[in-house]
C-alpha positions in Angstrom: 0.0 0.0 0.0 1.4 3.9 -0.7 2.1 6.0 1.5 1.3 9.9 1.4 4.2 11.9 2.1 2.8 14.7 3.4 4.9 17.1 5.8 4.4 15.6 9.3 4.9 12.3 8.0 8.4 13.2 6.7 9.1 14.8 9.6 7.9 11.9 11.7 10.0 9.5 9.7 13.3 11.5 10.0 12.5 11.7 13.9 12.4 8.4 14.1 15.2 7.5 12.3 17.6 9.9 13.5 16.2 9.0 17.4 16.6 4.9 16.1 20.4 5.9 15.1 21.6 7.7 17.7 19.8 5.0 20.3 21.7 2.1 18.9 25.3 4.5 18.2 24.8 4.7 22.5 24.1 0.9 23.1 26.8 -0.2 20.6 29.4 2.5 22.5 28.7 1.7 25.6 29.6 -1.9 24.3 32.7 -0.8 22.3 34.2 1.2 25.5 33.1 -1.9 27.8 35.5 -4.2 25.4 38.1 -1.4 24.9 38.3 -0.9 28.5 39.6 -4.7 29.2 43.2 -3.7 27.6 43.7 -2.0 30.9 42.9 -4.9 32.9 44.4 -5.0 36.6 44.9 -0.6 36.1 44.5 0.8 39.4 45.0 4.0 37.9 41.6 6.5 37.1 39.7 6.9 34.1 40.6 10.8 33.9 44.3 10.0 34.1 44.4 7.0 31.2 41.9 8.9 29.0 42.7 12.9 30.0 41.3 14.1 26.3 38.0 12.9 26.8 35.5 15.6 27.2 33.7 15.1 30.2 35.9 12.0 31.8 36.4 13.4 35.4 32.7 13.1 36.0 34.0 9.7 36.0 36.6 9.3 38.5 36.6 5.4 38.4 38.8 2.6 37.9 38.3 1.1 34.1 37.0 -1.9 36.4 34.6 -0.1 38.0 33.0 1.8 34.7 33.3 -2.0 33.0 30.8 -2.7 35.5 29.0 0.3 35.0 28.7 -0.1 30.8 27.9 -4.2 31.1 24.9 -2.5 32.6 24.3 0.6 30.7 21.5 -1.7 28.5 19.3 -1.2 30.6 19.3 2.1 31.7 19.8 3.3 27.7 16.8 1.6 26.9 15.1 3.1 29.8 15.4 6.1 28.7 15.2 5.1 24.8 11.6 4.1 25.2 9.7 7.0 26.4 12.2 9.2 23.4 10.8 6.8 21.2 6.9 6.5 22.7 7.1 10.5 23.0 8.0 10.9 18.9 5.0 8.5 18.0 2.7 10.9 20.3 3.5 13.4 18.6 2.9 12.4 15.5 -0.8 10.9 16.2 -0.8 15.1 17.1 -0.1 16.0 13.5 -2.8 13.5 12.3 -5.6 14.6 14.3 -4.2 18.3 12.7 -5.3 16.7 9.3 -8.9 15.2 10.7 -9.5 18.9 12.0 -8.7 20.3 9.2 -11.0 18.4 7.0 -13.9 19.1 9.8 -13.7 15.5 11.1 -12.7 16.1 14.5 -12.8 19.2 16.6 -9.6 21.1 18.6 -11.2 20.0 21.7 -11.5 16.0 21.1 -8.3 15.8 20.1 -6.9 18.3 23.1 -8.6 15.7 25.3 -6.9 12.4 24.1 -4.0 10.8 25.8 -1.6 7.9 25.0 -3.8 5.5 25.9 -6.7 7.1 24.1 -5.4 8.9 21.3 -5.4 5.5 19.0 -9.0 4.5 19.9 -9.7 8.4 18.9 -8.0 8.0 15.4 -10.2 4.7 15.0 -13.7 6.2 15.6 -12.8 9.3 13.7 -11.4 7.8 9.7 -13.7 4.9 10.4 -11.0 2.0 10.3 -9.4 0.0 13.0 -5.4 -0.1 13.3 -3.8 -3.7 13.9 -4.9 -5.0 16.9 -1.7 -6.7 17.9 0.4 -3.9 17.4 -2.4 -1.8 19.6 -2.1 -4.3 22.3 1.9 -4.2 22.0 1.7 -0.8 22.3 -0.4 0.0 25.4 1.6 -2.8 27.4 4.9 -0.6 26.5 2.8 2.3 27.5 2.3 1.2 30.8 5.9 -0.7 31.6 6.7 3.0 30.5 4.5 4.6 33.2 5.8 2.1 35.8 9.0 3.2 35.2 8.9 6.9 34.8 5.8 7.0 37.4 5.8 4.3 40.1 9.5 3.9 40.6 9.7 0.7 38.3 7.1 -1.2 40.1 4.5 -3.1 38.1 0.9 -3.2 39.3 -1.5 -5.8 39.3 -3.1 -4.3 36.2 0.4 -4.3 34.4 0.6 -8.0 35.5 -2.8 -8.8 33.8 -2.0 -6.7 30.8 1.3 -9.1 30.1 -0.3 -12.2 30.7 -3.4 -11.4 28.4 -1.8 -10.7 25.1 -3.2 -12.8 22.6 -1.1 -15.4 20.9 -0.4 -13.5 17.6 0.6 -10.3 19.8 2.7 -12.1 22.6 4.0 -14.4 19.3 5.4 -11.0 17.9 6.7 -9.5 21.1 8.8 -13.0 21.4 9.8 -12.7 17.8 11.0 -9.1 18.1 12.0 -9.1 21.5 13.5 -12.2 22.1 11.6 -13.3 25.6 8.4 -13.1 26.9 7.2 -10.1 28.7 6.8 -11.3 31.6 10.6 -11.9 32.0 10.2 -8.1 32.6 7.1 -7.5 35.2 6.7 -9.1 37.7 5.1 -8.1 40.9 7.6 -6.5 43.3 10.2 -6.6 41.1 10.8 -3.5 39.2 10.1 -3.2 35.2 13.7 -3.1 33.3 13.8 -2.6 29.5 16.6 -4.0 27.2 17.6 -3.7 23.5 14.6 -6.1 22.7 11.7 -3.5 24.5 13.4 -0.5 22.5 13.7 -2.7 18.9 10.0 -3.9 19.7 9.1 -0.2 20.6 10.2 1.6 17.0 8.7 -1.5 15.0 5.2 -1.4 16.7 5.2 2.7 16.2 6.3 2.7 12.7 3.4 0.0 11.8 1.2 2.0 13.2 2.2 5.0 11.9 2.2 3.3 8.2 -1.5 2.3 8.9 -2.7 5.5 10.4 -1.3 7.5 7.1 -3.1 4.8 5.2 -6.4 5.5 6.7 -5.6 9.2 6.6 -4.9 8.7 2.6 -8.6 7.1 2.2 -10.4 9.2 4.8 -10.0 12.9 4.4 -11.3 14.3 1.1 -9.2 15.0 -1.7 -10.0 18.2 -1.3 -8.2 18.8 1.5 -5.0 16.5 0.7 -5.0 19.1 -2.7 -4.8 21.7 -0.7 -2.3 20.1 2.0 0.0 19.2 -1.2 -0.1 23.0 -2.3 1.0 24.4 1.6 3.4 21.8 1.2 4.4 23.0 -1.9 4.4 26.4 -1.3 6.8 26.0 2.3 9.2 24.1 -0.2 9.9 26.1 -2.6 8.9 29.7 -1.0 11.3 31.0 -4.0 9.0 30.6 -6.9 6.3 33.6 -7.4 5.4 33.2 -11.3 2.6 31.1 -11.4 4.0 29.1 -14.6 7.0 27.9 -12.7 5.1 27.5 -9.8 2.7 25.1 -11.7 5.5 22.9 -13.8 7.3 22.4 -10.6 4.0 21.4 -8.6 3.3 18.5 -10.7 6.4 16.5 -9.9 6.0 17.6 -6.5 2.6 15.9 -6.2 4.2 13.0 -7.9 7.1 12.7 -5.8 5.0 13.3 -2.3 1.4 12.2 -3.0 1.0 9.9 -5.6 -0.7 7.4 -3.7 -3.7 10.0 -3.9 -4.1 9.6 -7.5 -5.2 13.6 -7.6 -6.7 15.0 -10.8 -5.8 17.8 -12.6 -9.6 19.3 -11.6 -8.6 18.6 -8.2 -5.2 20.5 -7.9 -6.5 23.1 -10.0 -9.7 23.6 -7.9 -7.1 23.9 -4.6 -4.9 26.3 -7.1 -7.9 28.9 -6.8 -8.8 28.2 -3.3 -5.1 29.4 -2.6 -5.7 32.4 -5.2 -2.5 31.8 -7.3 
């Protein structure tokens, strides 16, 4: 299926790469100065006096045995801190989209003021008419709330986390095994607090990028094409605020529509209809 490329969604897409990146650069160097820092094996001398150019190193007055222990475990606090980066970005972007529905009259300032994570998807739903994956809903609210347990309760899961683990269904906690590599409930577990690892945060960007995909395909067969016609010409316009004769302005638009929102399939009455609304 196509997706539209409209603004938010690029923008959306570079956030999450860029956020994907520069999570995995920190887990793989925190793994690269773990394995570095076993050449100085049995140094009782300190970090800042081995390594003096490193920005920043005498906030770590430590042996190299000491911060070895320190990185073996800096997994789990990366990812900690990588999954509410990478939950916050997909919140944002369900934002942008209820932007769209507003815009095309479908939903007003205040109902989408009033959703929350664990709303917002259910909002979406109702409003374009068209339900998002389940499994990847239900993979996504137990995140959610190992994500509130941590940030909120001071790691510790409540019964209701408990029950949320244990009743994924089969193709959801399938999934979460595939992508995460253990079963959630090697994570929560009542009076032991919620840790994430690599597998949380890889399970985390996959199950907001599906949804993401899906929520632009319901977008892209929901609003009118009215309103993607004139999205596509703002669009335009912010890209290439240079051009101001209305014959370059429309040779250059129709590769821009191609390039962006092909998967539209807009006619020329339609883009030309949105070229008056604009008053080119």
């Amino acid at each position: 299926m196509s997706i539209v490329h409209f603004p938010e969604y690029r923008a959306y897409e570079q956030d999450r790469i860029r956020a994907s990146d520069a999570m995995m650069a920190l887990l793989a160097g925190s793994r690269l100065a773990e394995n570095t820092l076993r050449l100085t094996d049995g140094s009782t001398r300190l970090l800042p006096e081995i390594f003096p150019a490193v920005p920043h190193i005498r906030r770590m007055n430590l042996t190299t045995a000491s911060a070895r222990t320190l990185l073996a475990n800096a997994e789990q606090h990366l990812s900690a801190m990588a999954v509410p980066y990478a939950l916050a970005i997909h919140e944002d972007f369900v934002q942008t989209c209820f932007g769209l529905l507003i815009k095309a009259g479908q939903m007003t300032t205040r109902e989408a003021s009033d959703t929350n994570a664990s709303s917002m998807h259910r909002a979406f739903e109702q409003k374009v008419g068209r339900q998002l994956p389940r499994e990847s809903l239900e993979q996504f609210h137990l995140i959610r709330k190992m994500r509130n347990a941590v940030i909120h309760a001071g790691g510790k899961p409540n019964q209701g986390l408990v029950n949320a683990s244990n009743n994924l269904s089969s193709s959801a906690l399938a999934q979460w095994m595939k992508v995460a590599g253990e079963h959630p409930a090697t994570r929560i577990t009542l009076g032991v607090p919620v840790t994430f690892s690599h597998g949380e945060l890889i399970l985390t960007l996959a199950v907001t990028k599906r949804l993401a995909q899906e929520m632009n395909f319901s977008l892209r067969d929901s609003l009118p094409h009215a309103v993607w016609a004139d999205v596509a010409l703002e669009d335009f316009a912010t890209e290439h605020p240079q051009l101001n004769h209305i014959s370059q302005r429309k040779r250059k638009l129709t590769g821009f529509i191609r390039t962006y929102y092909q998967a539209l399939n807009l006619t020329e009455a339609e883009v030309a209809s949105a070229i008056q609304r604009a008053g080119w």
